[in-house]
N, C-alpha and C positions, 0 to 999 in steps of 0.2 A: 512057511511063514516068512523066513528070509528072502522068501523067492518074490511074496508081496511087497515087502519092503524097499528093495530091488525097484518094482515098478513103479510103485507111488515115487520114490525120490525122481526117477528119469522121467514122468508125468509131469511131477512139479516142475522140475527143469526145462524141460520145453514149455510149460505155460510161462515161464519168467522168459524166455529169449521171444514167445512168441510175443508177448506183452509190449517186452522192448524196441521188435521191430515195429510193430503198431504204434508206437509214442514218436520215434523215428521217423518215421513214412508216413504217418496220417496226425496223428495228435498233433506234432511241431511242424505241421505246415505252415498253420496261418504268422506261427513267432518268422520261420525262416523264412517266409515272404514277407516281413517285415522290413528284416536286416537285408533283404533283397533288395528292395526300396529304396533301402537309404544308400543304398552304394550304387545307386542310376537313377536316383532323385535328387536336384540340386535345388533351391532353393536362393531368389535373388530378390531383395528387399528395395526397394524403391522410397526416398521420402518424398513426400509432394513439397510445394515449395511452403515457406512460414504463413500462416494466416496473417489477412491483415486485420489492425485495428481502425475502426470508424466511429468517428461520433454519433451521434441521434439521425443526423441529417444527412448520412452518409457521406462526408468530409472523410477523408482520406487521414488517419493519423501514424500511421505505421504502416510503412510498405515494406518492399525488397526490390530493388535495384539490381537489372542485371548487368552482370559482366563475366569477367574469366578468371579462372586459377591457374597457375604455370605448376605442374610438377613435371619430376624431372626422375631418372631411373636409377636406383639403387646402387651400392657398388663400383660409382667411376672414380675411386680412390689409386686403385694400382697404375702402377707406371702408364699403362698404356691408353689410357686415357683420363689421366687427370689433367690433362691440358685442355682437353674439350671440356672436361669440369668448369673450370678455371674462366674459360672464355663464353662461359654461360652465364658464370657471375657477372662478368664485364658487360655480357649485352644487356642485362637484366639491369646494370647501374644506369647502361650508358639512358635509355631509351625512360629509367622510370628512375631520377637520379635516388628519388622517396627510402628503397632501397638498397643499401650498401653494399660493397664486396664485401669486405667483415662481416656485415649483420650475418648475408647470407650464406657464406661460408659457415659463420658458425652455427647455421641451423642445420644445417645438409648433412654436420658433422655429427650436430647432434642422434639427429633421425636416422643416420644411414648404419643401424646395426647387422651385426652377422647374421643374423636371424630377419633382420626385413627384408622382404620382398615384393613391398608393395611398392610404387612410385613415390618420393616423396617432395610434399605440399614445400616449394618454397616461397611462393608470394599468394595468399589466400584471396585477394578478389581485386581486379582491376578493373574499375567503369567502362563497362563497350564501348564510350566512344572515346575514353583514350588511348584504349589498345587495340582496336579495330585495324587502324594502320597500319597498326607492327606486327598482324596477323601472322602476316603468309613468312615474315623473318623468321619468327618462333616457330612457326608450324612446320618449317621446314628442318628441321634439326632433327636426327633420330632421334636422340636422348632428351628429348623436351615432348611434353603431353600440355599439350592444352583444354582445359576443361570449360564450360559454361561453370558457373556459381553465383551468388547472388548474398548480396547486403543490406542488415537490415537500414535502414534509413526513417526518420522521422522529421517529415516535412516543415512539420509549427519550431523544431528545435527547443529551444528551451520552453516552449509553454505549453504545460501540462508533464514536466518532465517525470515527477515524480508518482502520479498516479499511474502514468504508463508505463513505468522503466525501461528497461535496457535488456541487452541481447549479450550473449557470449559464446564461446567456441566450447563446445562439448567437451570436457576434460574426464582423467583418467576416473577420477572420485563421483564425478555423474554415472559414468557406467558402473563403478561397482555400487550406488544405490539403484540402478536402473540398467538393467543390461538392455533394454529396448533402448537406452540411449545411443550404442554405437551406432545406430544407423541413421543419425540426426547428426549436422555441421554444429548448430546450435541451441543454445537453451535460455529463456529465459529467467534473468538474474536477480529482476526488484520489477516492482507493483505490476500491473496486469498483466506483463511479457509472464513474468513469473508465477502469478495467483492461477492465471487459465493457460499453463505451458502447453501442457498433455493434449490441452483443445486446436491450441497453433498451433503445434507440431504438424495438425492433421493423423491421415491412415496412411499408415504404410503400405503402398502397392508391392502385390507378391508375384514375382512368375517364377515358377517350377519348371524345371529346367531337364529332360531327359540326356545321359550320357554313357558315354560306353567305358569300358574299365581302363582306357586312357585318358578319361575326361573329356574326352571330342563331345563336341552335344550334336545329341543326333534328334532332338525336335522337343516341340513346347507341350507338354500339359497341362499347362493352368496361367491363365495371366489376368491375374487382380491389380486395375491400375491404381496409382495412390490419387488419394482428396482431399483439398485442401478446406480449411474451415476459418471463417472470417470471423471472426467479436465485434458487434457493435452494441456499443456502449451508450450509458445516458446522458452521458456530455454534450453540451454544446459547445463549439470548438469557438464561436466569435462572443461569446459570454466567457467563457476562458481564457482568449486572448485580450479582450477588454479589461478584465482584473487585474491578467498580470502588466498592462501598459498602466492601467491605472493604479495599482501598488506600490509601484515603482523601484528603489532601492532599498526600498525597506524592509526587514527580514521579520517573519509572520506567517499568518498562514489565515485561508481564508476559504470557506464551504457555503456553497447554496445547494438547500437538498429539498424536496417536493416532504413536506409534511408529512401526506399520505401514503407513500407509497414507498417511501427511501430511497427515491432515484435521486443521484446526485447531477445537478446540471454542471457543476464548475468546484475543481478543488483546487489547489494551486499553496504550495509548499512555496515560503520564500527564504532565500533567492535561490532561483531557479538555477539550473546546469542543461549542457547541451547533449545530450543521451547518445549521438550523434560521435562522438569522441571515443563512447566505450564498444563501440560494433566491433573494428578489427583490432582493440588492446590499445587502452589508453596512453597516453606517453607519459616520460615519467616528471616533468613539465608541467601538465595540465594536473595532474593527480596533487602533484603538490600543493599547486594554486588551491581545487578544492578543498584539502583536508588540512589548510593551513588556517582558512576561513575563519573567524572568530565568530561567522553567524551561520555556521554550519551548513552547506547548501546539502552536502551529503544527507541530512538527515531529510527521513519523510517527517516533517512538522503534523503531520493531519493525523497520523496515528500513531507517532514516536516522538512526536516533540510533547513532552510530560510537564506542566506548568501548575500554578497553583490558579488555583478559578477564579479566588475574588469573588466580590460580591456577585457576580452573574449566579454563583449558587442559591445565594438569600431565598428564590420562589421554591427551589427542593426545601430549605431547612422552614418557611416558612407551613410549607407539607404536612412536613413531619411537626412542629409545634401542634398545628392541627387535630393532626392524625392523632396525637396525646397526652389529649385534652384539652390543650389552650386555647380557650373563647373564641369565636373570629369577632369580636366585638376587643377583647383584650385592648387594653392601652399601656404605656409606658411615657416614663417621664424622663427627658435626657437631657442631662445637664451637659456632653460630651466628653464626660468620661464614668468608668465605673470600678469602684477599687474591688479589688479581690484577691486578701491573704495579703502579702504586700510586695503588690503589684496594681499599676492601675492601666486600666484600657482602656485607651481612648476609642474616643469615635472622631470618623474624618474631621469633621463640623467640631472647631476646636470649642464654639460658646454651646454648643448641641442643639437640639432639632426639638424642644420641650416635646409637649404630647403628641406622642404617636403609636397609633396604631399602624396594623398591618399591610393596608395601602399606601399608606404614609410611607411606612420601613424602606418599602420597597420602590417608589416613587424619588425618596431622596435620599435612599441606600443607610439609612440611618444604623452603624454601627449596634450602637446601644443596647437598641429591642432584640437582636437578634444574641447579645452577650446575655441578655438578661433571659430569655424564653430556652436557652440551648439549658444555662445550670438545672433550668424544672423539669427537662426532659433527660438530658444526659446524652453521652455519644451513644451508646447503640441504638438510641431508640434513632438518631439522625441517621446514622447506618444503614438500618432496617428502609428508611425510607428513602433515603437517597440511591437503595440499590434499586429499588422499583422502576429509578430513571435510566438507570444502567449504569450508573458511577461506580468507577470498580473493580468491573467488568469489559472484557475488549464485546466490543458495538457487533462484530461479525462482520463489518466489512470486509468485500473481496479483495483486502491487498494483504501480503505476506507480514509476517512476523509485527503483530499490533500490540501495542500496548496497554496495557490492563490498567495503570495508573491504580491510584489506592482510595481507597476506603476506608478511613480505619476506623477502630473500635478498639474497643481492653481487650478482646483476646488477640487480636490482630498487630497489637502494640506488644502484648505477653510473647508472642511467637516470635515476634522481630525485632525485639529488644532486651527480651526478659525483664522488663521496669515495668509497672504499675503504671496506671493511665491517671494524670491529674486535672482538676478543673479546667485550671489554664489552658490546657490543649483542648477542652471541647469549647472553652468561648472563642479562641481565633479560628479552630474550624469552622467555626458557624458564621463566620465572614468569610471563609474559603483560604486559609494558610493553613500555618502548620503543618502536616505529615498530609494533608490532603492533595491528592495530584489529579490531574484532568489533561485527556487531549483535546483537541481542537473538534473530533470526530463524534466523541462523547459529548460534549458541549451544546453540539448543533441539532444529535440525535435529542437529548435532555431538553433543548427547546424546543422540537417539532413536536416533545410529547405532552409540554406545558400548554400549547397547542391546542393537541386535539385530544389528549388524554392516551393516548394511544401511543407504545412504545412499537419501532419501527426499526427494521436494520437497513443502514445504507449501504449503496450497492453502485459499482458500477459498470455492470451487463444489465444491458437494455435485453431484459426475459422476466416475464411475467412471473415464473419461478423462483425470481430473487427474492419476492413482494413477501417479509414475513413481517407481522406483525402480531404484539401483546396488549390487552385492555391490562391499565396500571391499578386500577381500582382503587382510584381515588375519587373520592365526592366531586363532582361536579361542581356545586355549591365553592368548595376549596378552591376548585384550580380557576374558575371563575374571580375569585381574589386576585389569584397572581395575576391572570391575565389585566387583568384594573388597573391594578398598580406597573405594570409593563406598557401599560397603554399610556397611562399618569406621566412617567420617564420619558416617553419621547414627544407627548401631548401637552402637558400642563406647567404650569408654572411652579417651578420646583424642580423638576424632572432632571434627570443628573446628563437626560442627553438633548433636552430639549430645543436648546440651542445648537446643536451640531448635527441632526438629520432632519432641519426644517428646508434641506435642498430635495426632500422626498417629493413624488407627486403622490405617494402614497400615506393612508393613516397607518402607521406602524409601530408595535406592540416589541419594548426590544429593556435590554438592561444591560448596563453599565459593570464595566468590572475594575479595577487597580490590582493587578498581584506583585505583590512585595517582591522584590530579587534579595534581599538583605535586610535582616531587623532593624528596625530603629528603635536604639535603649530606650526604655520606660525616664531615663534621666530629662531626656529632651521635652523641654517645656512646650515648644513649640515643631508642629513638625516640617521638617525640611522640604520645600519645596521639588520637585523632581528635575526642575529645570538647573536645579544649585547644584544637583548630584552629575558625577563621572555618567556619561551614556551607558556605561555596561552597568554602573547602579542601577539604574531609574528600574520602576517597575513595568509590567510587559501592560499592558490596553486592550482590554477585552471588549466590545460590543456584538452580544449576541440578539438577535433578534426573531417576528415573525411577522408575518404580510399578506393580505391585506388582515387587518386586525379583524372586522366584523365577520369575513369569511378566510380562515389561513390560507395560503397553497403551497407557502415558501418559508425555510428560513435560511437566516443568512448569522453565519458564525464569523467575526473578522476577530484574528489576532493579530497586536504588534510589539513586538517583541521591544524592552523596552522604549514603549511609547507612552509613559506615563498614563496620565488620566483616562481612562478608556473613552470616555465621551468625546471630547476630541480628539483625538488620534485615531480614530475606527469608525465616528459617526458620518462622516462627511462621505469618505468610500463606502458607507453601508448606505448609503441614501442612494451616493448614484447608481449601486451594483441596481437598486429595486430599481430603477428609473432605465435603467435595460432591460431588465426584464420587460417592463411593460414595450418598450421601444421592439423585441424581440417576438410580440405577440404572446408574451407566458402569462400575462395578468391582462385584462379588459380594462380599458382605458375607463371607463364609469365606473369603475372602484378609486380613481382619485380622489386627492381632497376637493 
């Protein structure tokens, strides 16, 4: 019995070594020709150069400009050659004064750790043709590397600065979101560079690199070249530059977007900046200049500049009365003002606009009707229908970090106040103040959909795949009012813009807006004129619009930032922006008046 016992354990024994060698020899093949792999496979990543950006028309709006980079080799700090250091800086002052012996001193010192051993970047991109010359100088130096590199550049300069942004140097914080970023110089910082980076960037060209266990390469297995990837956009680049010659120093903002479709032909944030300054590190001069600005150029106006709407709201809140219950026959009687609790609100029209209806309202912006229809409905019911427009809501436009502006309502006031919601606040909302915000972007969408019924995201890549569109499911019938009374405002006698875009060649469907910068006390019997008030008073000038009325294709959103009465201050530019369009073949001339 012992003697079986005996056997079976020395049986089991050799099945566990023979097991072992099997796992050994044949199992861990395919693992150790793995790690075999990796220690005589290299891998070398290639970026293709940045895509460009083009208008509609293939206008060139963002290129890259080639030239050269100078690095230079690690470690010439010790005695024996920090002299040659030294007189690297000097030829690098003498030949490009731009860069200093201090600057670059102190960057070489920065870079040159115990631990690097890569070459390091001390001047990042020189134009080939003004270092063409001083080629063979540099080239001739052991301790200097000369590389090709390239910069991004934008031709138009300041116009369209804000929809296309800016370019930057790939930093430490990019790669730890993004470790595919080390192998990028740069990344896009603000509006398209930055919405479609991942698409600029391009693909990364791969070649796999065969080596021996001293790293000598002894030949190529695989080589994926990189590709680069263009954006063209729905811009028109001389509709763009037309705006912004024709806006002039006025700080605003200003969109023409295709109704149907969301494509944006022209947006232009004012006053504009030169994007062209932030490629290789703004100076600390121009930075200042920008962010000292009291008219903000830094900000994107189209989807961050957050204002109160004004009457251009009236056709939403006119919606929602609609939408519940109020007659489309309803009338009102306006003496130009209306007490309530003890406060009273006026309407612009200090002796008021007597009977009016909902054409009327909207026609001669009449305050009143619109204090008086908001208390029978209340704010959420305006809420509910104003979100239909997209008030609220950021639009989905392709540019980064958009703003949602507000909507409010009693639980939205409960959240962001903890106060209760009172009357007062839903009559001045229902003229577009109070806690109500709007951009320039929402605006334009909210009138392409007044339009055509049809809610739209603007977009600006020219691809069929931007095209999203919502039916708002609202009556026909309704939004047929508004358009009336939108037509009444730039048509009829009355019309709050009628006099200010009779330079159209077009019939154009458009409404007026005034948003308050600062209250004016209920005290004041009369109200202050805007021209009497400090400029950073006055209220901002809205004219939003659409074209041609009988068939839409276009709207055109103008803000100016305190420019008082929106009729004239935004009518006379929204007349000519239509009167290029047609000039540009976007509208058929037999749709004039």
């Amino acid at each position: 019995m012992r003697v079986l016992v005996v056997i079976y354990f020395a049986i089991a024994i050799c099945i566990l070594i023979l097991a072992r060698v099997f796992s050994l020899s044949i199992g861990s093949n395919e693992y150790y020709e793995r790690l075999s792999n990796k220690n005589y496979l290299k891998r070398e990543y290639t970026p293709p150069p940045r895509g460009a950006i083009l208008d509609r028309n293939g206008e060139y709006l963002a290129i890259n400009n080639i030239g050269f980079r100078i690095t230079v080799k690690p470690h010439l700090r010790d005695p024996n050659t920090i002299e040659d250091l030294h007189n690297i800086f000097k030829m690098i002052e003498k030949y490009f004064p731009k860069y200093t012996y201090k600057d670059l001193e102190k960057k070489y010192e920065k870079e040159d750790g115990i631990y690097n051993h890569e070459d390091i970047v001390l001047v990042e991109h020189i134009p080939y043709d003004d270092f063409f010359k001083y080629y063979p100088i540099f080239n001739s130096n052991d301790y200097i590397d000369i590389k090709s590199s390239t910069s991004r550049f934008y031709p138009y300069g300041v116009v369209g600065a804000h929809f296309l942004g800016y370019t930057g140097r790939v930093s430490v914080p990019d790669i730890d979101k993004d470790e595919n970023q080390k192998h990028f110089e740069t990344i896009g910082r603000s509006g398209i560079e930055k919405f479609y980076n991942s698409k600029l960037q391009g693909t990364l060209g791969v070649k796999t690199i065969k080596v021996n266990s001293v790293y000598k390469i002894v030949g190529i297995a695989g080589d994926t070249p990189p590709i680069a990837h263009d954006i063209h956009t729905t811009v028109d680049i001389r509709l763009q530059q037309y705006i912004h010659e024709r806006f002039g120093d006025q700080a605003g903002a200003v969109i023409v977007m295709d109704v149907h479709n969301g494509e944006i032909l022209a947006g232009g944030s004012f006053p504009e900046f030169d994007n062209n300054i932030f490629v290789n590190g703004v100076s600390h001069d121009d930075w200042e200049t920008i962010i000292n600005d009291f008219n903000h150029p830094f900000t994107n106006k189209l989807i961050n500049g957050k204002y109160p709407p004004g009457s251009v709201i009236k056709m939403g809140v006119a919606m929602s009365l609609l939408e519940n219950g109020i007659s489309p026959d309803t009338k009102v009687y306006c003496t130009g003002s209306m007490p309530l609790g003890n406060r009273n609100f006026r309407c612009w029209k200090t002796d008021g606009h007597g009977e009016t209806g909902f054409v009327k309202a909207i026609r001669e912006s009449c305050d009143d009707f619109f204090y008086k229809g908001s208390l029978k409905i209340g704010i959420d019911a305006m809420h509910d229908t104003l979100a239909k427009f997209g008030i609220g809501e950021q639009t989905g436009v392709d540019q980064p970090n958009e703003s949602s502006g507000i909507n409010p309502s009693k639980s939205w006031k409960l959240k962001a106040y903890k106060a209760p919601w009172y009357q007062g606040e839903t009559v001045v909302s229902a003229i577009g103040q109070g806690f109500l915000t709007v951009t320039p972007m929402q605006i334009v969408r909210y009138t392409g959909t007044l339009a055509t019924g049809k809610l739209v995201t603007p977009h600006f890549l020219k691809d069929t795949k931007a095209v999203q569109i919502k039916d708002v499911n609202i009556p026909l019938s309704y939004l047929a009012l508004a358009r009336q009374g939108m037509y009444e405002v730039a048509n009829s006698g009355g019309g709050t813009a009628v006099n200010n875009v009779r330079n159209s060649l077009l019939k154009i469907a458009a409404k007026t807006g005034t948003a308050q910068v600062i209250g004016i006390p209920q005290s004041e019997k009369k109200r202050m004129q805007e021209h009497e008030m400090e400029y950073y008073q006055r209220s901002h000038a809205w004219l939003t619009s659409f074209a041609p009325y009988d068939k839409p294709k276009y709207a055109v959103t103008v803000l100016v930032e305190h420019g008082g009465h929106g009729g004239s201050a935004a009518g006379e530019i929204t007349g000519d922006i239509y009167n290029k369009l047609i000039e540009l073949g976007y509208i058929d001339n037999n749709t004039t008046k």
